[in-house]
N, C-alpha and C positions, 0 to 999 in steps of 0.2 A: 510679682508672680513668685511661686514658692521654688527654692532650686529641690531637684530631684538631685539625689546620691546614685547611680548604680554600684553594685557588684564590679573588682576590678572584673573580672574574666566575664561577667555578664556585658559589663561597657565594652570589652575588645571584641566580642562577636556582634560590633556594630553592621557588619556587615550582611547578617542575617535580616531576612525580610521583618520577622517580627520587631525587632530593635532599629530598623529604619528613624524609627521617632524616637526621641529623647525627651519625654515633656519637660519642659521648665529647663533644659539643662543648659540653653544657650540663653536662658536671661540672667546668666550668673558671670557677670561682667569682670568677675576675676581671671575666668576661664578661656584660654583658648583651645577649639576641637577642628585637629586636622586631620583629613583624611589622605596624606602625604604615606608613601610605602616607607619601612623598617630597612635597614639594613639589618642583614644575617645576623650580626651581636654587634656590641656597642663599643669595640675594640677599634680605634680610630689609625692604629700601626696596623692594625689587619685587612680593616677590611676600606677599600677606596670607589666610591660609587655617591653617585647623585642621592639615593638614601642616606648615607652615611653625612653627608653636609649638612642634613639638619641638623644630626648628633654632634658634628663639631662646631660648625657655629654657633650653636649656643651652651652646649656644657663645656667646652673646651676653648683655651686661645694660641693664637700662631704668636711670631716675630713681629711677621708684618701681614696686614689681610687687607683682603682684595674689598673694594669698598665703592656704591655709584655705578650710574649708567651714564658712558661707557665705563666699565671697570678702571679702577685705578688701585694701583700698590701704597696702602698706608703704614704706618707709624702704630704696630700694636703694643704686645707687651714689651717689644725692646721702641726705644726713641730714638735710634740713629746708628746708621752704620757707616762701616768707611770701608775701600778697599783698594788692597797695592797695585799698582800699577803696572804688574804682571800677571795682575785678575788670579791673582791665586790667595792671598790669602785676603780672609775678611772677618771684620771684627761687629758686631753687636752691643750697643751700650743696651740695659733693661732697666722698667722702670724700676725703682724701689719702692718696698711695701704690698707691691702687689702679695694678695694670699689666693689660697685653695680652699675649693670646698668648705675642708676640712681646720680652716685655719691655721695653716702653718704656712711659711713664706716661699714664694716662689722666687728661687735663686738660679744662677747660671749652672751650677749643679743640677737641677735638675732639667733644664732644656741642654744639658748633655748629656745625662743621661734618656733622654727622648730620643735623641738624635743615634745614640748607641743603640738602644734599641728598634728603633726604626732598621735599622741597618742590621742588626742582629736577625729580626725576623723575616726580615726579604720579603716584605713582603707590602700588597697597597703602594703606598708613596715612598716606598724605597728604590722601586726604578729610575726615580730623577734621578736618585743622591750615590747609588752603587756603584757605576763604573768610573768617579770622580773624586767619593770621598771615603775614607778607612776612618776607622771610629776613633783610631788612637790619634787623628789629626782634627779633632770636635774635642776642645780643652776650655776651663776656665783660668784666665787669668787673674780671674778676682771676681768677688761675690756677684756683681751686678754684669763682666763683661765675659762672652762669649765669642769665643775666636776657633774661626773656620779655614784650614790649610788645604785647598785642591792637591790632589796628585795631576791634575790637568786644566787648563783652562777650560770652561764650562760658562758658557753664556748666559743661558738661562738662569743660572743658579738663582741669583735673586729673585727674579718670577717662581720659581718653583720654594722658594720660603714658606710662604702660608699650605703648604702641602702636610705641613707635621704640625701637630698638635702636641704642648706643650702638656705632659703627664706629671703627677706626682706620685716622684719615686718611692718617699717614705709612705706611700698607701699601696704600691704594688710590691714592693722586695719582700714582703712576708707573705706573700703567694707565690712566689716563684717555686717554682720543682724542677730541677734537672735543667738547668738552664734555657726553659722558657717564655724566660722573662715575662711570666704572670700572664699568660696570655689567657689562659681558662677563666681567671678572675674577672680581669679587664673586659671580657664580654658581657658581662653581664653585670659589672658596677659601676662606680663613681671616681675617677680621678683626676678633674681636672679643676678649672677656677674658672668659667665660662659665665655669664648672664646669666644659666641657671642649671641647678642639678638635677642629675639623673636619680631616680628616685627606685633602687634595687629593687625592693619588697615588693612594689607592682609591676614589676617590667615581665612580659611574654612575649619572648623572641619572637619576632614578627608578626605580634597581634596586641601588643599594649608598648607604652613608653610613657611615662608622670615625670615631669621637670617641673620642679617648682625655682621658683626668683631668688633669684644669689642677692642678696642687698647688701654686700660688699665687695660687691664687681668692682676694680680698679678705673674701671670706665664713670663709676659713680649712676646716678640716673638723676641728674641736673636736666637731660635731656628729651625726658620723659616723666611727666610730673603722674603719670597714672597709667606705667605698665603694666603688663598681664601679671597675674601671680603662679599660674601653672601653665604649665602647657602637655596637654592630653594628644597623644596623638594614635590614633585609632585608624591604620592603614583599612580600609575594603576593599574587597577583589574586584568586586564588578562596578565597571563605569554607572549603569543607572542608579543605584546606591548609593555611590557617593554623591550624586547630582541632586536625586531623591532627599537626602542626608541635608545637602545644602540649601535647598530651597524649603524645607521643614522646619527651619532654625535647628539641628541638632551640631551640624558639622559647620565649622567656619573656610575651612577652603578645601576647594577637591588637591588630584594632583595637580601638574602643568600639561597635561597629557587630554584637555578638554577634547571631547569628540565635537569637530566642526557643525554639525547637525543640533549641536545644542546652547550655541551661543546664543543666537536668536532669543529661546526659549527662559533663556537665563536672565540674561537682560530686560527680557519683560518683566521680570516678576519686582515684588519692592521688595525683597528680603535679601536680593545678592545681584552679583555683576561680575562681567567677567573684566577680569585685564589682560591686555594682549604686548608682548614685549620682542622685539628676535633677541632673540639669542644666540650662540655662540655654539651651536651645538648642531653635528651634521648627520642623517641619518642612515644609514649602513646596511647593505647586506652583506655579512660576509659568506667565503667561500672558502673551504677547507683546500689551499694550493697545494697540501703534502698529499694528498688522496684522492685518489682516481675515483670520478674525472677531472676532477678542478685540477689535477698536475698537468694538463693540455691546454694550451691558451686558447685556444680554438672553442674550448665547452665555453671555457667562462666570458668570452667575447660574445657567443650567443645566448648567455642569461644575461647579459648584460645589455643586449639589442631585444629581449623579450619582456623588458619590465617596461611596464606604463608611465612613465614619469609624469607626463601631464596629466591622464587620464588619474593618476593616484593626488596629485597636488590640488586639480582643480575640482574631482570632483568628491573626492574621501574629503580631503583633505579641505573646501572650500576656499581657496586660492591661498589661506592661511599660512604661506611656505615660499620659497625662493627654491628655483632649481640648483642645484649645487653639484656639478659633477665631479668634482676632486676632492681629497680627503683634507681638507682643510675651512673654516669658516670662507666664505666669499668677503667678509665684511675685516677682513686682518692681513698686515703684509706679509709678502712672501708668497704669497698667493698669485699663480701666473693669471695673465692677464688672457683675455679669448680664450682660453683652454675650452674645447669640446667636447669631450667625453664623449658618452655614448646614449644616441636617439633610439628611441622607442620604433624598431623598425623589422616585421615576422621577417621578411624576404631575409634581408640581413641575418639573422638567426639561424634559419633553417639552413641557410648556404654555410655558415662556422657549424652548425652541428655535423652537416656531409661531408668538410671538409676533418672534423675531429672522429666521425665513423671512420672516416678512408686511412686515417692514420691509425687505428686499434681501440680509439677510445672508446669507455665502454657505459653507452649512454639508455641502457634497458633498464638496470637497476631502479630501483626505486630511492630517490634522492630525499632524504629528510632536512624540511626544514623546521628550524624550534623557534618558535615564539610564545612574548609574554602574554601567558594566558590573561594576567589581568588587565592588560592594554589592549582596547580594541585595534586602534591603529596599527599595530603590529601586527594583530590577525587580518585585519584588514588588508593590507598591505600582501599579506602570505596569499592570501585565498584571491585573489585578484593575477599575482605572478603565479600560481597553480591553474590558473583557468587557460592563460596565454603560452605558459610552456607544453600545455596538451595539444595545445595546436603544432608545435614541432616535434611529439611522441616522444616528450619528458613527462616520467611519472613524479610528481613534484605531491609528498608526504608533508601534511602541516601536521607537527608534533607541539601539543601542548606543551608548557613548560615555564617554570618561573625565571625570573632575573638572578635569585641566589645560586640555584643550580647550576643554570649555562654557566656564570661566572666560577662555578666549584669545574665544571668540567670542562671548558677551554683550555684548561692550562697546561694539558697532556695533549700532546695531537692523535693520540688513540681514542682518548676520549670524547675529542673536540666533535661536534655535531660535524655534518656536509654542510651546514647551513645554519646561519641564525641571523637573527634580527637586532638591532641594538640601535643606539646613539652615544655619539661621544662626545660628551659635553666639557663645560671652559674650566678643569679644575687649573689650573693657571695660563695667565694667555702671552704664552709664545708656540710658536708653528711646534713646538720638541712635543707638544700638549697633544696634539693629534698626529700628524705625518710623522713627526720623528718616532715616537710612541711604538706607533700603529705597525712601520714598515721597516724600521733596522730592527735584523735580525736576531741580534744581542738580547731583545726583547719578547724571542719567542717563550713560552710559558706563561705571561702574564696576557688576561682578557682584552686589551688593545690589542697584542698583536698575536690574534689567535686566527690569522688570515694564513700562519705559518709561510708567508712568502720571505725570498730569500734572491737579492738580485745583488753582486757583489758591488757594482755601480751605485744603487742606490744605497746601499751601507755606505759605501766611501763619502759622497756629496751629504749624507744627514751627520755622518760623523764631523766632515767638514765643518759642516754650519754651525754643529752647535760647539765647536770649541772657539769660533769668533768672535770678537771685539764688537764686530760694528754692524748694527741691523742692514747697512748700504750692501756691505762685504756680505753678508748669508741670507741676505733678502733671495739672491737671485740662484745662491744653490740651491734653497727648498723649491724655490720656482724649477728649476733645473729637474730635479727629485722628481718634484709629481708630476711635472710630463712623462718620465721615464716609467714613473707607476701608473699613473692612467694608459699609457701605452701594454703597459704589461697586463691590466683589467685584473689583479688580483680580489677587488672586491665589485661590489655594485653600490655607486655613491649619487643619494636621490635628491636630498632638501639643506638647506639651511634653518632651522626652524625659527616659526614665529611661534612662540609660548602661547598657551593657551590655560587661563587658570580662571575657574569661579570661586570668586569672593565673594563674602557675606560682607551685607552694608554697614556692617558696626565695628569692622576692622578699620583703623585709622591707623596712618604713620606709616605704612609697610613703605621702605624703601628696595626698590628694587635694583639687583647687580647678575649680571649672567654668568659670575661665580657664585656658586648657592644657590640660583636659581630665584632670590627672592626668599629664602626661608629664613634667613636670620631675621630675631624673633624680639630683641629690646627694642625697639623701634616703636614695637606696637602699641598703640591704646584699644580698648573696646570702652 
């Protein structure tokens, strides 16, 4: 069959009903076509989100990356670390020869200078690394070794490794203006030594991305004797489209975000299938604690007895989910055991809303919640708890609205919505990944912890845990924590999620890990 070429910007309005079809373009066995969403720009110190993991797993590399189900921490660009036995400081050996893009060598210099700017810009994955490490204490002691000085003992630290991508500095210091550190550039270029490169000339913020095959990945591709040679990624808004897309041969996998109602439908056909995985990822409503009414426990104890749980798992959602009522995976330790949050129960509701009227709260307003327009589940989800809070004389507002956005305006609690819908998925897995994240305070400004809750108890016991030694010892404070937080109802916690993604039949090799979600991309053959 003959491949067909489009137009770049005619191929990124894949999601327009005319371009549904791609003729010939999925028999062009070099090509992989995903219809996975964009992150905002391609700046991997900027911006940190489940979009963004395509873009680093494959143009870019860590230390060490998260690797297999269940996840495990490997051996990337550095081969071995060590660390003193006052967990403060830790050294890196890397490998040698590794290069860039752009052929020039990737040295302990420049994974210090990553780490300096990670930390310079505050921003994405610099939450692990700020109240632990100062930039002047991220040194080389020689071309190949990187050494790391805590100002405190920090648990996680080496879980939270694969969080920074490893940049190349002599392609960004000639962008920089006014010190900051090339961040204008970095969104929209090339600067890492990944599996494959971002390809500038066609990239449209969140409507195009072209990575073509690095074939001097330090990884080698021994391992793959007939990898992809590009990779096209063509995000569309709407769930039928991309389904549409997949079952036409145009698109090779949708997002992970399959609407239940069309698994069936997928699986019948002979040109794609779905795979089903849990993963590590919990589903959220948040509540704005700094702003009335959510500053009344009382409100939020009865939006929290007003949401469906079963009724949204079993029947949106067709049983594809685990209930999960605490802010942590069910499937990882530290996680209290019995914990029971809160049932799906109006009586229940209506008595916390009398009780939060008889106190002053001021419950007539009209409460906006945002959701991603391009996820049905998340509308789903909204339009399901606005039917149930009408029955207690909550006017409950679904406000369209994208994932870039919410994340642009969380980070101010003036700006921060009453309400929004998310998930927080496994970008590295210790409990600091979601609980500790989500609910020490320290944390307020960044989109985890835009619940702006504030309980000086629970600061104490997450700060606790994560300066420990031993998962036995801060097993049982984060247990400790989210009793203290599920008592306090600062958000509404639904699902554990089971992934839900259609594949086309001629994808081979994908190995899946519930960091990444499955989108790292050398693996592949068509």
């Amino acid at each position: 069959m003959k491949t067909v070429t489009l137009s770049r910007r005619g191929f990124g309005t894949l999601a327009a009903a005319s371009l549904v079809t791609v003729p010939g373009y999925a028999a062009d066995n070099g090509t992989f076509v995903s219809g996975w969403g964009l992150p905002s720009n391609l700046d991997p110190h900027q911006i940190f989100d489940v979009p963004m993991q395509t873009v680093m797993f494959n143009a870019y590399d860590n230390l060490y990356r998260y690797e297999n189900d269940p996840p495990e921490i490997v051996p990337w660009l550095a081969t071995s670390h060590t660390e003193s036995d006052d967990g403060l400081t830790w050294e890196f050996k890397l490998r040698p020869g590794v290069k860039f893009h752009d052929g020039s060598e990737l040295t302990a210099d420049d994974v210090v200078y990553s780490f300096h700017r990670v930390l310079g810009l505050k921003l994405a994955p610099a939450g692990a690394f700020l109240p632990i490490l100062k930039p002047e204490n991220v040194t080389a002691p020689d071309t190949h070794t990187v050494r790391f000085v805590l100002s405190k003992p920090y648990a996680p630290f080496f879980s939270a490794i694969p969080l920074v991508s490893i940049v190349n500095q002599r392609a960004i210091k000639p962008h920089e203006k006014d010190g900051d550190w090339g961040k204008s550039w970095v969104a929209s270029n090339d600067a890492g030594s990944g599996a494959y490169r971002i390809l500038p000339d066609t990239y449209l913020p969140l409507e195009v991305l072209d990575l073509d095959i690095f074939p001097d990945h330090f990884m080698g591709w021994e391992d793959n004797k007939s990898p992809v040679k590009k990779l096209a990624m063509r995000p569309t808004k709407e769930t039928s489209t991309r389904i549409l897309a997949l079952l036409n041969g145009s698109m090779d996998w949708t997002d992970t975000n399959l609407p239940a109602d069309q698994v069936d439908r997928i699986n019948a056909s002979k040109i794609a299938h779905v795979e089903q995985n849990k993963v590590m990822r919990i589903f959220v409503v948040r509540m704005q604690n700094m702003r009335p009414p959510f500053d009344n426990i009382n409100v939020r104890k009865a939006f929290a007895h007003a949401f469906n749980y079963t009724g949204f798992i079993n029947d949106i959602l067709g049983g594809y989910a685990t209930r999960d009522p605490a802010p942590l995976p069910d499937n990882l330790w530290g996680y209290p055991k019995g914990i029971k949050g809160y049932d799906y129960d109006m009586k229940m509701a209506k008595d916390y809303i009398t009780k939060a009227i008889a106190e002053g709260a001021n419950v007539k307003r009209p409460i906006e919640l945002h959701v991603q327009s391009e996820n049905d589940q998340s509308v789903q989800a909204a339009q399901m708890f606005q039917s149930d809070l009408a029955d207690i004389g909550i006017n409950l507002k679904v406000v369209p609205d994208t994932w870039a956005n919410m994340t642009t305006n969380v980070v101010k609690p003036e700006s921060c919505p009453d309400m929004w819908v998310h998930w927080v998925s496994a970008y590295f897995v210790d409990p600091e990944n979601w609980v500790g994240q989500m609910y020490d305070s320290q944390f307020h400004g960044t989109w985890k912890a835009s619940a702006y809750y504030t309980n000086p108890k629970v600061d104490e016991l997450l700060r606790k845990a994560r300066v420990g030694r031993d998962q036995a010892d801060r097993a049982p404070l984060y247990e400790e924590a989210i009793r203290v937080i599920v008592a306090d109802c600062p958000d509404i916690w639904v699902y554990n999620s089971m992934q839900l993604q259609g594949i086309a039949n001629r994808v081979k090799g994908r190995r899946f890990c519930t960091v990444g979600q499955g989108c790292e991309m050398r693996w592949i053959s068509i």
